[in-house]
Each structure stands twice: as structure tokens, then as C-alpha cells.
N, C-alpha and C positions, 0 to 999 in steps of 0.2 A: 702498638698493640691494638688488637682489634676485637670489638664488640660482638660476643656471640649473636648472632640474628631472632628473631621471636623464634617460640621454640625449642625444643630440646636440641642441646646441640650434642653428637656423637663425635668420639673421637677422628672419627673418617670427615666428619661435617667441618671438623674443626679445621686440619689436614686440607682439606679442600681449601678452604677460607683463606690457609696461611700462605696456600701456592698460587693463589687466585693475585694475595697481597703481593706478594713478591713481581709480579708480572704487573701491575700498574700497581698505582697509589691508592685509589679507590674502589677499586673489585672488590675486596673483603672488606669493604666498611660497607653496611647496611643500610647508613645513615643516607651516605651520598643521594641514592636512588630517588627518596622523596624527594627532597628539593628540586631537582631535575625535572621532577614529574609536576613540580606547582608550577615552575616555570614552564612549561608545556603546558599546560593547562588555562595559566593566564595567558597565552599568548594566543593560545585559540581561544579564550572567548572575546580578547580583545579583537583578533581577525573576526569573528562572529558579529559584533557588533558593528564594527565598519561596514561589514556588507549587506547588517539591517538599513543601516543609514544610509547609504548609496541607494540599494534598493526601495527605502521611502522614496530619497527623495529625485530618481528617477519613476516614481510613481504618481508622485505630486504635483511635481513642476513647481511653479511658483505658490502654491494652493497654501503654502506652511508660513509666507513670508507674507502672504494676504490675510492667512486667518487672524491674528491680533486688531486687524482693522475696520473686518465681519463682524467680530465679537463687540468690539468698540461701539459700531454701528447699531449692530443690534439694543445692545443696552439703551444709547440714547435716545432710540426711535420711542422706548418706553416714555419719557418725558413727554406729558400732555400737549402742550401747544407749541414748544420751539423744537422736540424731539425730529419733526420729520424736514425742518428745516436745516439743522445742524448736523443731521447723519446722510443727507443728499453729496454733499462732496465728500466724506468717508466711503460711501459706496460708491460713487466715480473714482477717486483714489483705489478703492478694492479692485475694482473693473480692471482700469489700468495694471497695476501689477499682475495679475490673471493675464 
């Protein structure tokens, strides 16, 4: 048996629905259509997101795999007297990956 659809449903609407059913399993169910459509839906945005990240990280190069090291660097250079001694090979290290 199958779920009338949001809506008034007419005896013709109905008639429809029921020859719709008989010709697949799923035509007159209402229900089917959304799920179909979330799985479409996640699937492109999960395609979407691959291609932001491709696209980063053809944009960056190595630039994402050095920033943690930049960041590192920068911090310790803060530290008054051994800051700029201890962050000299963190930004040779950074260099290198770049």
C-alpha cells in the first residue's frame, strides 16, 4: 500500500500513484525520492570538498606542511635571550621543506 504524497490527494492522483506502483517498486512511494536525494547531495559535497583540497593544496605546495614549523618558530623567537638561538634551525628546517 502506498502513502498518499503531501497534498490533497484526488482520486486521479491516487490512480496515478497506483499504476505508477505496479510498473516499479518505488514510483508511488513518496518516501523513496528523498533519500536518493541526501545521497546525492552528500556525495557532491563530499566531491566538493576533495576538490577544495586538491585545489589548496596544489596552491600551496609544501607551504601547509611548513606552516606548523613557522608558527613553532615564530613563538620561540618571543623568548628574550635563547629565542633567536633555538628558532635559527626551526627556520632552516622551514626553508628546507619550502
Amino acid at each position: 500500500m502506498t502513502l498518499p504524497c503531501a497534498g490533497g490527494a484526488d482520486d486521479k492522483d491516487h490512480l496515478i500513484r497506483q499504476a505508477m506502483a505496479t510498473a516499479s517498486p518505488n514510483a508511488g512511494n513518496c518516501r523513496a525520492a528523498p533519500a536518493l536525494n541526501r545521497k546525492r547531495i552528500r556525495m557532491i559535497g563530499c566531491f566538493r570538498a576533495l576538490l577544495i583540497l586538491a585545489i589548496i593544496a596544489a596552491l600551496a605546495g609544501c607551504g601547509v606542511v611548513a606552516a606548523p614549523v613557522r608558527g613553532t618558530s615564530a613563538v620561540v623567537k618571543v623568548v628574550p635571550v635563547a629565542g633567536d638561538v633555538v628558532a635559527a634551525p626551526l627556520d632552516v628546517t622551514a626553508d628546507v621543506i619550502d
